[in-house]
mmCIF file of the C-alpha atoms, coordinates in Angstrom:
data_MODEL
# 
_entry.id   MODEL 
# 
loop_
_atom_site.group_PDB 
_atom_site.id 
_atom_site.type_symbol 
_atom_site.label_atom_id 
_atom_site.label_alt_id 
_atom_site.label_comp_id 
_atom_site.label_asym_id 
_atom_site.label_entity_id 
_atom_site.label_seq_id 
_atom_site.pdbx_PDB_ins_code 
_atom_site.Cartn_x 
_atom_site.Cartn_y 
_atom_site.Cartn_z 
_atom_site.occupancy 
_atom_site.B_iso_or_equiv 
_atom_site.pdbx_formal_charge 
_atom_site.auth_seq_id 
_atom_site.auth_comp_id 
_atom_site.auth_asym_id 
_atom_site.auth_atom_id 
_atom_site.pdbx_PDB_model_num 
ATOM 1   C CA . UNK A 1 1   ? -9.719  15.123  -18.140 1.00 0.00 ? 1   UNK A CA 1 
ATOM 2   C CA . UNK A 1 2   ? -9.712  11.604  -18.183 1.00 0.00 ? 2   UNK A CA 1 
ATOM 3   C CA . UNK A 1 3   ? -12.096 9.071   -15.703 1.00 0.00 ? 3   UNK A CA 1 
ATOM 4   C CA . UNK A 1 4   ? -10.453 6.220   -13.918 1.00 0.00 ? 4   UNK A CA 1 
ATOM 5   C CA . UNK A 1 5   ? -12.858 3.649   -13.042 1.00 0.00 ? 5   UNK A CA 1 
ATOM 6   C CA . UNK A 1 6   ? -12.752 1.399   -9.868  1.00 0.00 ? 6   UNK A CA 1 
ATOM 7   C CA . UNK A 1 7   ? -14.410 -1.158  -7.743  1.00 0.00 ? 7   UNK A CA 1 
ATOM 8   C CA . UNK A 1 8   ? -15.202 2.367   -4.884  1.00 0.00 ? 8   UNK A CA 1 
ATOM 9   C CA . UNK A 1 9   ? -15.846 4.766   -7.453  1.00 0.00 ? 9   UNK A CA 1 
ATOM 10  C CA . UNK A 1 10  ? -14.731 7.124   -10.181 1.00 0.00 ? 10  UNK A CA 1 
ATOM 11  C CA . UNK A 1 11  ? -11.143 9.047   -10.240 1.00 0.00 ? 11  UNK A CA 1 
ATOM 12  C CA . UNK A 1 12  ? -10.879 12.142  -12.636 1.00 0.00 ? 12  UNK A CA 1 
ATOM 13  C CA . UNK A 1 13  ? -7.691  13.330  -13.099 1.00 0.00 ? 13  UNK A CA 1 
ATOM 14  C CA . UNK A 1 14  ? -5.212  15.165  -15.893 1.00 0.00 ? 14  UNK A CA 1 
ATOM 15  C CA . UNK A 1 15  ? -3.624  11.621  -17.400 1.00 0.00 ? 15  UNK A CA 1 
ATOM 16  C CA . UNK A 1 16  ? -3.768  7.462   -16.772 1.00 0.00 ? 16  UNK A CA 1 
ATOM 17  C CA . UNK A 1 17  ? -0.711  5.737   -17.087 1.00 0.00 ? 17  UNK A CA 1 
ATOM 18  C CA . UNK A 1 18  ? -0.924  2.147   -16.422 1.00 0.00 ? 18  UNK A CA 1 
ATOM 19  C CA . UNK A 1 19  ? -4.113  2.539   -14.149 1.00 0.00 ? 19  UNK A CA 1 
ATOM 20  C CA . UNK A 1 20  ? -2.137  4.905   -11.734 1.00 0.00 ? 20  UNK A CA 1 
ATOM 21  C CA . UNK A 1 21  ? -4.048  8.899   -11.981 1.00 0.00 ? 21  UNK A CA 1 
ATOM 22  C CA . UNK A 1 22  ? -1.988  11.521  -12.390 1.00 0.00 ? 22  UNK A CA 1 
ATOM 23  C CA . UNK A 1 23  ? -3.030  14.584  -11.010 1.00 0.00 ? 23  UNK A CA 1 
ATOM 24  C CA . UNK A 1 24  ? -6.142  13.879  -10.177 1.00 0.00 ? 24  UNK A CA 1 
ATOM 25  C CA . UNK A 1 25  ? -8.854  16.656  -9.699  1.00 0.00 ? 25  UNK A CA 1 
ATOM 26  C CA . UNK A 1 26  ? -9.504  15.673  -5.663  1.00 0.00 ? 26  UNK A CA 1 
ATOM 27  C CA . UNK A 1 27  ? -7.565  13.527  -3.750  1.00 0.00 ? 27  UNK A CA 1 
ATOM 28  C CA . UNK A 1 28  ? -6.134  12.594  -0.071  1.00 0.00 ? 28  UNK A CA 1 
ATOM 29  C CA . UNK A 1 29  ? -5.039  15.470  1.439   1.00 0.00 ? 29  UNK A CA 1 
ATOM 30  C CA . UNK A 1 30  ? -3.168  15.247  4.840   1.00 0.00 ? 30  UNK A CA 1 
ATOM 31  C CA . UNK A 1 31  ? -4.822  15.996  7.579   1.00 0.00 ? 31  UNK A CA 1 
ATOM 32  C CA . UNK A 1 32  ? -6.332  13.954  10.283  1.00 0.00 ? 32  UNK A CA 1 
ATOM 33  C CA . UNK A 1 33  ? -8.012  10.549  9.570   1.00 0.00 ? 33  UNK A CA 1 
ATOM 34  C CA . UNK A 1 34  ? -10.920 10.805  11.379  1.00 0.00 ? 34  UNK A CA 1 
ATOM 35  C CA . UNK A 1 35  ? -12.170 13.760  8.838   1.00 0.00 ? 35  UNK A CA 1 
ATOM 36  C CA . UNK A 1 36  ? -12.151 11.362  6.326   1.00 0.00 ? 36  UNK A CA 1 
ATOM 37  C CA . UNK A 1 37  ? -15.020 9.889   4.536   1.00 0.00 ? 37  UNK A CA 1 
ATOM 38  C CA . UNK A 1 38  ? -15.317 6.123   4.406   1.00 0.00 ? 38  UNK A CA 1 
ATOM 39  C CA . UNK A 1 39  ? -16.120 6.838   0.859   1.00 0.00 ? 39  UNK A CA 1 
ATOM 40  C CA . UNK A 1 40  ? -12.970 8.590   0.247   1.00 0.00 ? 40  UNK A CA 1 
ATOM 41  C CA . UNK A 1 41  ? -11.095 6.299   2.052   1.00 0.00 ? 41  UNK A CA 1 
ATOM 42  C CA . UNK A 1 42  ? -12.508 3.369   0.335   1.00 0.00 ? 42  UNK A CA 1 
ATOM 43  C CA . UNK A 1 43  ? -11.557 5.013   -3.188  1.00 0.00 ? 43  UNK A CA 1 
ATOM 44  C CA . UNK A 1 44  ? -8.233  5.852   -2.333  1.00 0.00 ? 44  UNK A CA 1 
ATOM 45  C CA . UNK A 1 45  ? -6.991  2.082   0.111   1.00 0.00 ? 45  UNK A CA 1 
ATOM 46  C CA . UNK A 1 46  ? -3.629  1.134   -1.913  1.00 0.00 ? 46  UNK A CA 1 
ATOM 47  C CA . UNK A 1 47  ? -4.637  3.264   -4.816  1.00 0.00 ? 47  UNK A CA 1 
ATOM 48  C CA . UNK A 1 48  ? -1.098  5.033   -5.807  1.00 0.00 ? 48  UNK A CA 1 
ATOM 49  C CA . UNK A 1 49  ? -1.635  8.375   -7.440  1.00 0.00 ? 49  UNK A CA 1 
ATOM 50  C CA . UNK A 1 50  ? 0.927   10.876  -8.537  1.00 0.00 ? 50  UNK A CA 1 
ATOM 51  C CA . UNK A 1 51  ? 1.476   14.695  -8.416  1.00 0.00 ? 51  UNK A CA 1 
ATOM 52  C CA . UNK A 1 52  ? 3.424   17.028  -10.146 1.00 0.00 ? 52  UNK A CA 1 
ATOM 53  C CA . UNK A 1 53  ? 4.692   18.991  -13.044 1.00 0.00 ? 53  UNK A CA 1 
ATOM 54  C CA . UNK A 1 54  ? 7.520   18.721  -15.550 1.00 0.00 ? 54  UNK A CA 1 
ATOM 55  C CA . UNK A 1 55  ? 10.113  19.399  -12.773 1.00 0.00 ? 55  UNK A CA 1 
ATOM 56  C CA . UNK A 1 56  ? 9.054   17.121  -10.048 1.00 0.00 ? 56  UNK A CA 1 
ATOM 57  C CA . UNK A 1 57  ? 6.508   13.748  -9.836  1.00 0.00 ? 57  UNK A CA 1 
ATOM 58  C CA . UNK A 1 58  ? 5.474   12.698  -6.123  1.00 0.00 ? 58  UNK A CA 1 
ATOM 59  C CA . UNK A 1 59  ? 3.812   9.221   -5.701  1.00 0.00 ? 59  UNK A CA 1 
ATOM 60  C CA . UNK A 1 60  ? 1.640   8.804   -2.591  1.00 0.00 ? 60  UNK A CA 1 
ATOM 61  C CA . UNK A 1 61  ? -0.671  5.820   -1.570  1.00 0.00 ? 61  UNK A CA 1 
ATOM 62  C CA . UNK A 1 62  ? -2.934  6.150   1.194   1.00 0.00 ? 62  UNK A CA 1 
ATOM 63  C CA . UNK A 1 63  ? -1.660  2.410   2.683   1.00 0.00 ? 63  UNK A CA 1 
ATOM 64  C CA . UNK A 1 64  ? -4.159  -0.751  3.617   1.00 0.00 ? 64  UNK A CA 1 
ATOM 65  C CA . UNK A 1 65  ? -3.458  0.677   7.709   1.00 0.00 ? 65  UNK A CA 1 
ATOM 66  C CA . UNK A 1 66  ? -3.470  4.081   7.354   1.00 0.00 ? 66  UNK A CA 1 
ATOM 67  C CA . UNK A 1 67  ? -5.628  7.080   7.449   1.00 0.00 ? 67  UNK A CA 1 
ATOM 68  C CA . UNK A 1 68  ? -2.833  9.379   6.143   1.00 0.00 ? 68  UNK A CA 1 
ATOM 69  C CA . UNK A 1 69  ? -1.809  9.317   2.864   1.00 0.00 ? 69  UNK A CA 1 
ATOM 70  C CA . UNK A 1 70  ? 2.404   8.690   2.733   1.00 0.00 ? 70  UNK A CA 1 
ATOM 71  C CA . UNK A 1 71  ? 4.650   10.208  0.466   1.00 0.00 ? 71  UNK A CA 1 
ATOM 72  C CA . UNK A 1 72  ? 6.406   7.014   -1.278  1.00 0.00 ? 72  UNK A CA 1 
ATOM 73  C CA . UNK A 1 73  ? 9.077   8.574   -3.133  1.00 0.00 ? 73  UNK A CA 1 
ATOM 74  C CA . UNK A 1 74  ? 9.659   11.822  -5.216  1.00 0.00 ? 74  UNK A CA 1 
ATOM 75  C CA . UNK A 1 75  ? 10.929  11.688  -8.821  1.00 0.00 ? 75  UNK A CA 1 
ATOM 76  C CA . UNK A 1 76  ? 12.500  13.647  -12.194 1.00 0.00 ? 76  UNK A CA 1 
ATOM 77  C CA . UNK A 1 77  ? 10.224  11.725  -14.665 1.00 0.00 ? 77  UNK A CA 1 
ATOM 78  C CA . UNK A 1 78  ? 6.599   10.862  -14.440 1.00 0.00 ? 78  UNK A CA 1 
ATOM 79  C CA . UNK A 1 79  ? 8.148   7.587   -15.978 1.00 0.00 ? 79  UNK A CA 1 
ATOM 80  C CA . UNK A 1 80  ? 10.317  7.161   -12.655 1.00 0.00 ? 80  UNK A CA 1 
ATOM 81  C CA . UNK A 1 81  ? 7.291   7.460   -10.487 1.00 0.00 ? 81  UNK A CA 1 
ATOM 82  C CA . UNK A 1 82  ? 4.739   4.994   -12.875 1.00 0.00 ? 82  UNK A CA 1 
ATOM 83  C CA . UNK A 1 83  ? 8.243   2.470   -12.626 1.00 0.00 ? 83  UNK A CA 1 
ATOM 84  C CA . UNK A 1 84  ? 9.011   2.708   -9.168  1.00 0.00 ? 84  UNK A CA 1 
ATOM 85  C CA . UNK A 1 85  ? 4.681   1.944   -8.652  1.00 0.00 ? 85  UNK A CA 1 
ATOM 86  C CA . UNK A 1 86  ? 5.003   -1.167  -10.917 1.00 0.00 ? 86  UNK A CA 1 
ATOM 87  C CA . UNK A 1 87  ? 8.180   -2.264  -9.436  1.00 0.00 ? 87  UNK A CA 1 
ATOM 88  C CA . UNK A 1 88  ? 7.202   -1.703  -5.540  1.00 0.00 ? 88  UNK A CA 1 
ATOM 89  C CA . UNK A 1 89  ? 4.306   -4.273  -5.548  1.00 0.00 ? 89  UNK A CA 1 
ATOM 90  C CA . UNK A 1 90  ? 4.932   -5.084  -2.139  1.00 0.00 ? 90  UNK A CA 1 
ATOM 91  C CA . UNK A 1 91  ? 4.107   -1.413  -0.426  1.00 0.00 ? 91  UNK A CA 1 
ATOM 92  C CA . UNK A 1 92  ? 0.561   -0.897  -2.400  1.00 0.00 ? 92  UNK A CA 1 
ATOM 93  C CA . UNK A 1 93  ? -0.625  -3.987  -4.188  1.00 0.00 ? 93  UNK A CA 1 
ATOM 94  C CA . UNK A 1 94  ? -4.425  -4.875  -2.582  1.00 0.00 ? 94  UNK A CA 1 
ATOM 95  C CA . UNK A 1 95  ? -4.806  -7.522  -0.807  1.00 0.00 ? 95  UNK A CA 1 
ATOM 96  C CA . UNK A 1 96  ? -7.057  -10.417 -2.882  1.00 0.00 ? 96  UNK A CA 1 
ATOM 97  C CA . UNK A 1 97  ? -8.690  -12.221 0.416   1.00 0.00 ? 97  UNK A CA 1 
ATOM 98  C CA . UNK A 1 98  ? -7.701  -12.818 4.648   1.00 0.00 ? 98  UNK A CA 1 
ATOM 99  C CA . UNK A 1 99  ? -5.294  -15.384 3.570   1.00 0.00 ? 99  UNK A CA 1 
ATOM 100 C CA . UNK A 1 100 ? -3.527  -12.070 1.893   1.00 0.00 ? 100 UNK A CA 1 
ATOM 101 C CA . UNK A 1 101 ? -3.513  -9.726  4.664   1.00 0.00 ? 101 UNK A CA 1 
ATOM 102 C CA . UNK A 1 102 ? -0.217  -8.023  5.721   1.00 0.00 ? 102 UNK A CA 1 
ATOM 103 C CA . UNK A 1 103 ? -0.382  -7.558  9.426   1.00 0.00 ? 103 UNK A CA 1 
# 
């Protein structure tokens, strides 16, 4: 297991790959928003994370307006998924201060 440190707390999941967690021991799981902790919600804001096996990668964020997290694309390669993460800035980059906010 490897431990993912951020600004809300610690991730622990199977592998890092460019500070995205890949299959990470707890995580987001559907359901509805108002069961969620503002801890876990906190850890997770615009923090991609992927799922999967060899067969199939699926990268979800739980977005900056959202209590949900969304399902952002699903992929062959764990390299797809890491790519399309580092190439989508726009969708889950954090916002730095108000004059950054994307209402």
């Amino acid at each position: 297991m490897k431990t993912l440190k951020t600004a809300s707390g610690i991730i622990q999941c199977e592998i890092i790959q460019d500070g995205i967690p890949v299959n990470p021991t707890t995580y987001p799981f559907p359901m509805d928003g108002h069961r969620r902790s503002d801890e876990e919600i906190n850890l997770w804001r615009r923090q991609p994370y992927i799922l999967g096996d060899a067969n199939e990668w699926q990268l979800f964020c739980l977005l900056q307006s959202g209590y949900r997290p969304q399902l952002l694309g699903t992929f062959e390669t764990l390299d797809d998924a890491i790519n399309e993460t580092l190439n989508d800035n726009k969708k889950i980059v954090s916002a730095k201060g108000f004059g950054d906010l994307d209402f």
